[in-house]
C-alpha angles and dihedrals in degrees: 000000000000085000092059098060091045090060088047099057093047095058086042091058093042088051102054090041073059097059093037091054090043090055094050081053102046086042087048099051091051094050092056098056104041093054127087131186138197130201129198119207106182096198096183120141102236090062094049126099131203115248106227129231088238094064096125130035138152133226127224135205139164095235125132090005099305092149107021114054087004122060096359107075099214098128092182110093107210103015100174096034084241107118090084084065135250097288107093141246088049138162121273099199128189079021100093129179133261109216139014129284097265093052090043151013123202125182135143131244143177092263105105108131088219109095104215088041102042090165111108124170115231110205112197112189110200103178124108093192099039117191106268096251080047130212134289141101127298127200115207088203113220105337088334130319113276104217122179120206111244093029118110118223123197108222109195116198139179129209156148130183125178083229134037113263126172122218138185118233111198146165107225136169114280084271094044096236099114117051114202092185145006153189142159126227139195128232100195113211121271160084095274135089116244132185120224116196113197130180115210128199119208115221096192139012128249111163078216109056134136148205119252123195102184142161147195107206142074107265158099122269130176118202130185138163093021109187142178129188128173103240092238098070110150105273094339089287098117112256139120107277096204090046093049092052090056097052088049086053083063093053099211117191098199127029120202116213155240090332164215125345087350089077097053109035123213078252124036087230089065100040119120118274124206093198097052081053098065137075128035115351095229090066094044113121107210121202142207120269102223094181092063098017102241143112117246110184082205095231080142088067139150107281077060098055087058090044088049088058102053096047099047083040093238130149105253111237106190105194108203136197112251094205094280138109146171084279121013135030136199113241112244079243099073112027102102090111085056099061095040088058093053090043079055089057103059091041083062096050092034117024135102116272086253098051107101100247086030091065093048094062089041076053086064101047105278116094094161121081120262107229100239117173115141122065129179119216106229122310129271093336105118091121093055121110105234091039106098094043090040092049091052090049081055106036089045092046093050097038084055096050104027100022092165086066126110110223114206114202121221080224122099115235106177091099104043137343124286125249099233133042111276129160102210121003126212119240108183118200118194108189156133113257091252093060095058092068086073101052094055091118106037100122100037089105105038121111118267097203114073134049113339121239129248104206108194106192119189112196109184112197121179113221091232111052074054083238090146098091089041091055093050095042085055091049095052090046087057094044089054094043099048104064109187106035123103113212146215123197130170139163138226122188118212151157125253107183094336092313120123110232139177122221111197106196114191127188116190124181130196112230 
């Protein structure tokens, strides 16, 4: 009995869900027809404005492993065993050991024949009956190598040894148990450096796998600058093939570079430096990033950014530290070398293949000019106290020398005017996507005479509240709201503690 009436009251419920159903329909459909619309469009030319080239453009920044271990195809972490600094022993980390104490010693020492990146690591192998795989040092890469079977990857060395010693370079499995490719090399004996340049053809593919250097006999061996490419890099230039032809797909029209906070530190002695990112790989610096807590070797550096730009054809946008940054800051006073760096920067990208930075960068392949001719002041610092008399020693010196040049100020101008020449002004958003509808009209009101502004909206959205589609939908409300603004917008998947998360970065400029 009592499963009678429960039967009852279910078709009861699903009839009336049917007539209510029924009803919405029936109202809808009313509604529909009895409504009527009408749209304006006032098409006159006096109202109309002129869409820029520059409407889409992408930024850039080293953070969570963009560049290294991202765009830029090194697989090898670490290369020149530098990141542990210049005082020795150091640590070599992600570099391990292959062996036990007894069968091998590793250590580093000053003995680098490179002048700016004097670490070198010396491997002493003891054992008479090595293992069979023998002994030596591995590097996982970035989270593992991600080697593919059929493709060719060109592994640079470089050695010396008093004695002639033979190793085996070699691309395994995480464990080392599975070798996907192979090769031995030679260290003649002797005092002097050389350089051994190895190709390497996978014969499998593991998303995890390492480098070995290994060898099987008593001796003394020095490395230094250990590198690995995949053969396939766009152009020869050294990024990631498959990463560049999905930023052409965006067809951006301006790329802003190298950050960011990157290019600030938290400490001036860790901020990016154009001139340490220049020149042979092998000399380059490198320097730890003490914003997001990683070592770059800046072999991304500036000349490829450049290079980035032309060959997504892309305006370049150099953002440039201003002296300043989380925790120091350069006095007004004294920041004439800092300008004249800066000045030297743009000789390098612009000037003539005689000038004196201009050859340096025909030395490296590129005797025509980059067209550079947008430059941010620094990055986010317009509350610092040295910023504003730090910004005019930039922008007079630039507008003297490069007076073609947009300069673009850390200060927000939408309320009210600034109180120093500018061509264009930052103003930086960090929110949630629900946020931006409300700030759908937050320009309506702002001059259009003056210098221009450059929005830069960052909307975070983690995969798994399914805020993605809310994000987007937020972004095309703004796009439609704001007339006159061109916009950038990219994304950058990372992990934050194991979680899978998506980072949408939009830059919008009034025009």
């Amino acid at each position: 009995m009592g499963s009678k009436e429960t039967l009852c009251r279910i078709r009861t419920i699903l009839c009336l869900l049917l007539l209510f159903c029924v009803s919405c329909k029936c109202s809808a459909s009313e509604f529909e027809i009895t409504q009527v619309a009408r749209l304006g469009v006032d098409a006159s030319s006096h109202l109309a404005r002129k869409i820029p080239d520059t409407l889409f453009g992408i930024f850039f920044e080293e953070i969570n492993h963009a560049g290294a271990g991202g765009i830029w195809a090194e697989l090898v972490s670490n290369r020149g065993f530098e990141a542990g600094g210049p005082h020795t022993p150091s640590n070599i980390e992600p570099w391990s050991i292959i062996g036990d104490d007894s069968s091998i010693f590793v250590g580093t020492d000053r003995t680098s024949c490179f002048r700016r990146n004097k670490v070198a690591l010396r491997m002493e192998v003891l054992c008479d009956n090595c293992p069979v795989g023998g002994v030596g040092i591995y590097n996982p890469g970035f989270w593992g190598m991600n080697i593919e079977d059929g493709k060719t990857y060109n592994l640079v060395m470089h050695a010396k040894s008093p004695e002639m010693i033979e190793m085996t370079v070699s691309l395994t499995s995480s464990d080392g148990l599975r070798v996907l490719a192979s090769a031995a090399i030679r260290v003649p004996g002797g005092s002097n450096w050389i350089k051994l340049d190895q190709k390497l053809v996978a014969q499998g593919t593991d998303r995890t796998s390492r480098l070995q250097i290994t060898a099987k006999t008593k001796g003394v061996v020095w490395l230094d600058q250990v590198s690995l490419m995949p053969s396939d890099t766009y152009k020869g230039h050294g990024f990631r093939t498959e990463l560049i032809s999905m930023l052409l797909d965006l067809k951006p029209r301006f790329l802003r570079f190298p950050g960011g906070c990157f290019v600030e530190g938290s400490w001036l002695r860790n901020a990016f430096r154009w001139r340490d990112s220049i020149g042979p790989w092998e000399e380059r610096p490198g320097h730890y990033g003490d914003v997001w807590n990683y070592w770059t070797d800046d072999g991304l550096g500036y000349y490829e950014f450049l290079q980035l730009s032309e060959v997504l054809g892309a305006a370049p946008v150099w953002v440039f530290n201003n002296g300043i940054s989380h925790h120091d800051e350069v006095d007004t006073t004294a920041i004439a070398p800092f300008v004249k760096d800066i000045l030297d920067s743009l000789e390098f990208a612009r000037g003539s293949a005689e000038s004196t930075w201009g050859s340096v960068r025909a030395a490296m392949g590129h005797p025509e000019p980059f067209p550079v001719k947008y430059v941010a002041i620094g990055n986010e610092d317009c509350g610092k106290e040295n910023y504003r008399g730090n910004y005019l020693k930039f922008y007079n010196a630039i507008r003297e020398a490069y007076p073609d040049i947009q300069m673009i100020s850390n200060c927000d101008g939408s309320s009210g005017p600034l109180d120093h020449p500018a061509d264009l002004y930052d103003f930086h958003v960090y929110t949630g996507s629900r946020a931006l509808f409300s700030m759908k009209n937050t320009f309506d009101n702002t001059s259009r005479s003056g210098p221009k502004v450059c929005l830069s909206c960052h909307c975070f959205a983690d995969l798994f509240m399914l805020q993605k589609d809310a994000c987007e939908t937020a972004l095309q409300r703004l796009l439609f709201s704001w007339y006159y603004l061109s916009y950038e917008f990219t994304t950058c998947s990372y992990f934050s503690r194991g979680i899978p998360r998506i980072a949408y970065l939009v830059d919008v400029r009034l025009l």
